[in-house]
N, C-alpha and C positions, 0 to 999 in steps of 0.2 A: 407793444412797447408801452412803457408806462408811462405817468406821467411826468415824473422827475427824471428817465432819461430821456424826454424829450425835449424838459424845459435846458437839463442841461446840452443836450445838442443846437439847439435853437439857439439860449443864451451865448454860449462861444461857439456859435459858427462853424459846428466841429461838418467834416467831410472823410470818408475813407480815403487814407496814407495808400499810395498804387504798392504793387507788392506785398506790401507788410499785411496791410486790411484794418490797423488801428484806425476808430475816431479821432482827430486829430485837426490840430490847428497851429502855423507857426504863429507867434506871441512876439517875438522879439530878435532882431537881427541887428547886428554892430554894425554901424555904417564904418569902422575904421576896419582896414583889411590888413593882413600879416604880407609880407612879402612874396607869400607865394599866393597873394589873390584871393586866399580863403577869409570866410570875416572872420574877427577875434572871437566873437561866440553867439551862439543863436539858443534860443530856448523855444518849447513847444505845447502847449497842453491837451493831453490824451483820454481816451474816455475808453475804461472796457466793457462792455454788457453782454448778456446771453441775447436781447433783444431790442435792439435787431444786433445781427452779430459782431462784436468787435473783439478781435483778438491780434496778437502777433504772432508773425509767423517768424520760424528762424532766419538770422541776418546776425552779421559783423558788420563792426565800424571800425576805422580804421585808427579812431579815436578813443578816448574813456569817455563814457557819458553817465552824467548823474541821473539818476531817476530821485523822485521829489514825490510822495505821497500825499494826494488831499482829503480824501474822501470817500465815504462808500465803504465797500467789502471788500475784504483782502483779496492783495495782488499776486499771483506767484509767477515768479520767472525765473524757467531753466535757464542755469547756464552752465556751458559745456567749453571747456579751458583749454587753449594751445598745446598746454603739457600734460592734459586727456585725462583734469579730475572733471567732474561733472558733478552740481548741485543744484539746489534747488532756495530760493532764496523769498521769502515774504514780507510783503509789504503793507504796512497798515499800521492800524493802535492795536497797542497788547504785547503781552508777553512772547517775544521770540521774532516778534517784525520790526521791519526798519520803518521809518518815516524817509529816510532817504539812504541812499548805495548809489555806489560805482560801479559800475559794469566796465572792466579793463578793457580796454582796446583789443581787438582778437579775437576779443571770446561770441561764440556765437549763442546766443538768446532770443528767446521766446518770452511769451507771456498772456495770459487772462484771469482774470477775475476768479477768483476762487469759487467753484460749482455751490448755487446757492446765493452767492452775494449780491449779486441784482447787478450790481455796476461800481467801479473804481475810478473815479477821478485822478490825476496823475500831471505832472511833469517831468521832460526831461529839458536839462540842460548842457551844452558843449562848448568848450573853448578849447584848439580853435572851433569856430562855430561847426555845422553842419553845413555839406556840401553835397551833391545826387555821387560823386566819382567817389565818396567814402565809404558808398552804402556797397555790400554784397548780400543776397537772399540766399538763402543755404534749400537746395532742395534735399529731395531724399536722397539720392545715391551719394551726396556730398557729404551728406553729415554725416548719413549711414556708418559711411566709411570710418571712421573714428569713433564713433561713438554706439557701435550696436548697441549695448546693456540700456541706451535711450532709447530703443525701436517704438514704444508705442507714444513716446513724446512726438519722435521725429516724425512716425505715421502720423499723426492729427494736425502736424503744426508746421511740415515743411513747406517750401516755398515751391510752385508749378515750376517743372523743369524748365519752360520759356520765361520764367518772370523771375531774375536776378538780379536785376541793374533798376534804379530807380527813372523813371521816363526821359526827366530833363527838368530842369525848373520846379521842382518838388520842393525847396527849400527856402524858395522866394513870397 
């Protein structure tokens, strides 16, 4: 590991996300709740490196959530659409990356650090906020299914066929 990803893991307290496997930390939760108990929005910040390994694994929310670019080397995350387009989307400075996107609600995505880039600092953000019952982890037979033409994404980046559901309290 090096030094800057450990100052950044150290500085924000980052922990591996259960399922997913990102570095990660929640940052910010609305004490006001929407009626149906969810908070109004939560935000989080992510870290991806080759070392030690942090990446995501494929997973749907049941919400949009913004992704937020800080830093580092570009970020790519597949994402594979309810209506079975499938893309590839980057994040970062420079021509053809975003500094920030929406990942729609549905669609189920992955993501790492573009091979090479050491590590990508990162936010996401949601309203309503994040809750563990919005999270679903896509393994391979799941996504397979719609998506062959991604077989060597899905092969690297699905989720263990027992690990779907986020534990409990992941969001707190």
């Amino acid at each position: 590991m090096n030094d800057e990803v450990r100052r950044l893991i150290e500085v924000h307290r980052l922990a591996p996300l259960p399922v997913e496997g990102t570095l990660f930390r929640g940052t910010w939760r609305s004490r006001r709740e929407l009626p149906n108990g969810k908070p109004m929005g939560t935000a989080m910040i992510g870290l991806y490196c080759e070392d030690p390994p942090s990446l995501s694994l494929f997973h749907r929310l049941t919400e949009d959530e913004v992704w937020h670019f800080y830093g580092g080397g570009p970020i790519r995350r597949i994402l594979l659409h309810p209506d079975g387009r499938d893309e590839d989307v980057y994040l970062g400075h420079g021509p053809g990356r975003h500094v920030q996107y929406v990942v729609p609600a549905g669609t189920w995505q992955a993501g790492h650090v573009v091979p090479g880039g050491g590590h990508a600092l990162f936010g996401c953000t949601l309203a309503p906020g994040f809750v563990d019952a919005m999270f679903e982890g896509g393994t391979r037979a799941t996504v397979m299914r719609d998506y062959p033409r991604r077989a060597p994404d899905i092969d690297r980046l699905a989720c263990p066929d027992h690990e779907t559901r986020m534990p409990g309290n992941v969001a707190t």
